[in-house]
N, C-alpha and C positions, 0 to 999 in steps of 0.2 A: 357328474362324477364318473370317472372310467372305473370300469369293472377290473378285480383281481384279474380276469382273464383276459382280459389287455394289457394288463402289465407284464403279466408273467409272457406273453406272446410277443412282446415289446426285447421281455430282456432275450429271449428264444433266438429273438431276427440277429439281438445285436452277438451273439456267441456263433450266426448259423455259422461264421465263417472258422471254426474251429474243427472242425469237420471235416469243410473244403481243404483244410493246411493240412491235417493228418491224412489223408486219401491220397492228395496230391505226392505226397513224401510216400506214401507207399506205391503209386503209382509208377513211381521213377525204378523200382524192379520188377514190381507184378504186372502182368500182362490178361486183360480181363479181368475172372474171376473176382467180379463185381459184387458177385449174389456172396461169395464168401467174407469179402470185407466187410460188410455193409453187416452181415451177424457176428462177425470179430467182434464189431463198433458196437454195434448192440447189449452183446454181452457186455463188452468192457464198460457200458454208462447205468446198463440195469445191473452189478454187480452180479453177474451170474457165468455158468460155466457152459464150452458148446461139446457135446460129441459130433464129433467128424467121420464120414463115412464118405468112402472115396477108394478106387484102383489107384495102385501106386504112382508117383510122378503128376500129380494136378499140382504142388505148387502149396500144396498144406504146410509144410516143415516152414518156407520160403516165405510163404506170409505171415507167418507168427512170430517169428527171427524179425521181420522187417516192423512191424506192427511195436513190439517191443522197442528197435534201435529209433522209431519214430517217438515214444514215449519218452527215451533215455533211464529202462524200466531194466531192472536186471531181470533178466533169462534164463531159463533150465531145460533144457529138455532132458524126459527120460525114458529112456528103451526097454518098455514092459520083454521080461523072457519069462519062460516057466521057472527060472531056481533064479529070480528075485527076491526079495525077501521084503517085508514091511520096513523093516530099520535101513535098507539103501533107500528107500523115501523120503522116511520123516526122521532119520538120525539114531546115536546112538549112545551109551554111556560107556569113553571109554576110561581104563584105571588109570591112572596116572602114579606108578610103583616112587619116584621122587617124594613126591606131595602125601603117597597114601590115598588119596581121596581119586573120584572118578570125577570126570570132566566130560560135560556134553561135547558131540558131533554132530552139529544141525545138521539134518538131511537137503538134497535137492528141491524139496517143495520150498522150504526156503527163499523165495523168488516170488516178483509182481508176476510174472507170466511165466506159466507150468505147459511144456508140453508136452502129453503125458501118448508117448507112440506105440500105438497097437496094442493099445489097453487088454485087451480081451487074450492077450498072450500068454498074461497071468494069473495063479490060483486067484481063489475069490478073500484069503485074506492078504491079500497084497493089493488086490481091488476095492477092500472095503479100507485101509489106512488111508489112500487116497481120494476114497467119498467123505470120511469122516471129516476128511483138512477142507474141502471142500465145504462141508456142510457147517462142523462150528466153525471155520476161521480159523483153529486154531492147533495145536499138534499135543502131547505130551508123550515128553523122554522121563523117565524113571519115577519120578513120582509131584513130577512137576511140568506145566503147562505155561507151552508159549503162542502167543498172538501172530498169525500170519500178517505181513507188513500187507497196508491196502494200496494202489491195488492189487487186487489178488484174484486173477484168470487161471481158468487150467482151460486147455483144448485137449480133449481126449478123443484119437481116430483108432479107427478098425478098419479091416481089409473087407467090404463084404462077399469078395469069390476065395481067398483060401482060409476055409472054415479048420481046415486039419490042424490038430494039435491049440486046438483056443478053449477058451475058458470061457462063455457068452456072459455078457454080466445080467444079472439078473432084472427083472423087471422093476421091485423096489428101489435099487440101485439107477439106473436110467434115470431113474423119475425126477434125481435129484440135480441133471444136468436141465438147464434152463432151454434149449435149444438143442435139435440135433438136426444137423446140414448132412444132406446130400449133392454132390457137388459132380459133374460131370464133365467129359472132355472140352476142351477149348474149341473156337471154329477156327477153318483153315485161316482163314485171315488171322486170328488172334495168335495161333502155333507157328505161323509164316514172322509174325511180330517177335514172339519167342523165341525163335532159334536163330534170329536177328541180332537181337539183345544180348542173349544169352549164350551163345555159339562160340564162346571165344574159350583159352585153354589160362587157366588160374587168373583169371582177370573178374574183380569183383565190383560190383555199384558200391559206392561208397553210401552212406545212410545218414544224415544227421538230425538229429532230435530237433523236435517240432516246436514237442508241448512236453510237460512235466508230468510224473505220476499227481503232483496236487494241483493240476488244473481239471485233470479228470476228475479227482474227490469232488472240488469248486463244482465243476460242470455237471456231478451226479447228482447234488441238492437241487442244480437248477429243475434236472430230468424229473424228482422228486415233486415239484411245482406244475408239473406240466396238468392242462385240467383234462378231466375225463367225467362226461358229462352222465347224468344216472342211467338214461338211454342207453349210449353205449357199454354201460357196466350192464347192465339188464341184457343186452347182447350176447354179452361174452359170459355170462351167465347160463342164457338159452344153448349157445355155445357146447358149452362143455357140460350141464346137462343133457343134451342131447347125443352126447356119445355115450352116457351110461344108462340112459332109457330113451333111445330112438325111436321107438313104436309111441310112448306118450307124447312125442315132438311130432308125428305124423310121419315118420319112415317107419312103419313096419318090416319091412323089407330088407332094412339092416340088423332086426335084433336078434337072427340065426348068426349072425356075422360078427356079434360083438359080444367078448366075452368079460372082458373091467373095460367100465370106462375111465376116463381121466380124473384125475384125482381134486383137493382144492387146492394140491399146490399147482395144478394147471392154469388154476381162475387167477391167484397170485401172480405166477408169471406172465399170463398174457396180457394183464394190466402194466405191470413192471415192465415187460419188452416194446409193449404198444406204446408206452409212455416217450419210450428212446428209440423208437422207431419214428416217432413224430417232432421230437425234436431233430432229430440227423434229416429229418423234410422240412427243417422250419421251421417249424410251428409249435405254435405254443398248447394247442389242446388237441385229444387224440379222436382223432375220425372212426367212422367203422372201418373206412378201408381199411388203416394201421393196423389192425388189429387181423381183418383178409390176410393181408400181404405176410403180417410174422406168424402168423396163427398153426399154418402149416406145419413150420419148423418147432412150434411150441408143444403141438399135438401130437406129431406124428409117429415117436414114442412111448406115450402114453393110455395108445389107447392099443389095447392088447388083442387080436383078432381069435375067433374059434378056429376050432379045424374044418368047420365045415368052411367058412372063409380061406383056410389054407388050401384045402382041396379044390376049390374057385379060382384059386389064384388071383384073389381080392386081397389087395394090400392095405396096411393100416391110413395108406398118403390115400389109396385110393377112398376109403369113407371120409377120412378127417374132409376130403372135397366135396363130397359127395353133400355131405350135413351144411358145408359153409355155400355149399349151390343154394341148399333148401329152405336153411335159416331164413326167416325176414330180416332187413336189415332195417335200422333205426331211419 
């Protein structure tokens, strides 16, 4: 009798090629910036949101625009400024002086894919309406409450050299985006392919839809299925244990360095992201590497460094590596 875990590995092979059609369709504009599709795809199968950190001009705005036209997924993007307001977000009640009564104005989040640019531009209650849509799914205008349509991505970037005039979002806040990417310049080959491509004066790649937003739903159960064996849960355990008592994991050495560790919505998402990180390789159950390879992006936020770490010039990527060097792996 074959195991659940050959089935479920079985249906995994026959969908890999779902994956390969959505990449392919965004590859027809993007150049590189492989490490950033690949946690697009992630987010969008583990329903979860990425912060983006990146120098202006890597091709952020361009792949999320492209990622969407490959969905056939309606789009928003919106440009955080300091005299934003929460109701350009999530809408508004306007009167309607004929009728007497008010009439909603759905805001921009309104959309499968939110792009939410330079977050950090804005006060922190224009950052927290757009965690909340984030977090329950869902919005309310006036004394009523609506359903964000699934699926429902936000990418939210920040600049990290001009700090003047920003807003940092807070640490509780962060926690609640599933991934944050660091993304950096292309190689001469890949910029030589770009200004190739791309070089030309009002001439655009055309985009056509691939897959549906309800084949990613479909595809999410599948993700859902994927196995994850108690070993490597006990991993990812050790894991994030280990960034909020290092010295009881046998790094001493890091607990001047760390001041919160990661939370259990860390343990949640690294299981969630590991999950769809091993299906977009195939396969039907998740390895430790899956869990190496996203772990990085899943932590590297969440784990908050002291000042003496600052004054070290010890970064949060650099422990989150540091513990996955030292960790056993299963």
């Amino acid at each position: 009798m074959r195991s659940d875990r050959d089935k479920i590995n079985d249906e995994v092979r026959k969908e890999a090629g779902f994956i390969d059609t959505l990449k392919e369709s965004m590859r027809r504009v993007i150049v590189g910036q492989e490490y950033l599709l690949d946690r697009l795809l992630v987010g969008l199968l583990a329903n979860g949101h990425l912060l983006v950190e990146s120098v202006p001009g890597l091709a952020k705005t361009l792949s999320i625009t492209t990622l969407a036209k490959s969905i056939d997924a309606k789009f928003q993007r919106i440009q955080f400024t300091p005299d934003l307001l929460p109701a350009d977000i999530l809408g508004t009640l306007i009167y309607n002086a004929r009728e007497g009564s008010f009439e909603v104005k759905k805001g921009p989040i309104f959309a499968n894919i939110v792009l939410a640019d330079e977050v950090n531009r804005s006060p922190g209650k224009v950052q927290a309406a757009l965690l909340e849509a984030m977090q329950e799914r869902q919005v309310t205008i006036g004394d009523t409450s609506y359903r964000l349509e699934e699926p429902f991505l936000v990418m939210a970037t920040q600049n990290p050299i001009d700090q003047e005039g920003t807003y940092p979002l807070p640490e509780a806040q962060i926690d609640r985006f599933m991934l944050k990417v660091n993304i950096t310049y292309p190689t001469e080959t890949e910029e030589t392919q770009v200004i190739t491509r791309m070089g030309h004066v009002g001439k655009e790649i055309d985009i056509n839809s691939v897959v549906s937003p309800k084949d990613i739903l479909r595809v999410r159960e599948l993700v859902n299925g994927v196995y994850i064996d108690e070993k490597v849960k006990e991993y990812i355990i050790n894991i994030v244990f280990t960034t909020r008592f290092p010295g009881k994991y046998g790094l001493k050495d890091l607990e001047p360095l760390v001041q919160v560790g990661a939370s259990p919505r860390a343990s949640i998402a690294l299981v969630v992201a590991s999950k769809a990180y091993a299906f977009m390789k195939g396969r039907g159950f998740v390895s430790p590497q899956d869990v190496k390879d996203i772990g990085i992006d899943v932590l590297r936020h969440r784990v908050i460094r002291s000042y003496e770490a600052e004054a070290e010039e010890v970064t949060t990527e650099d422990i989150v590596k540091k513990i996955f060097s030292k960790v056993d792996i299963p």
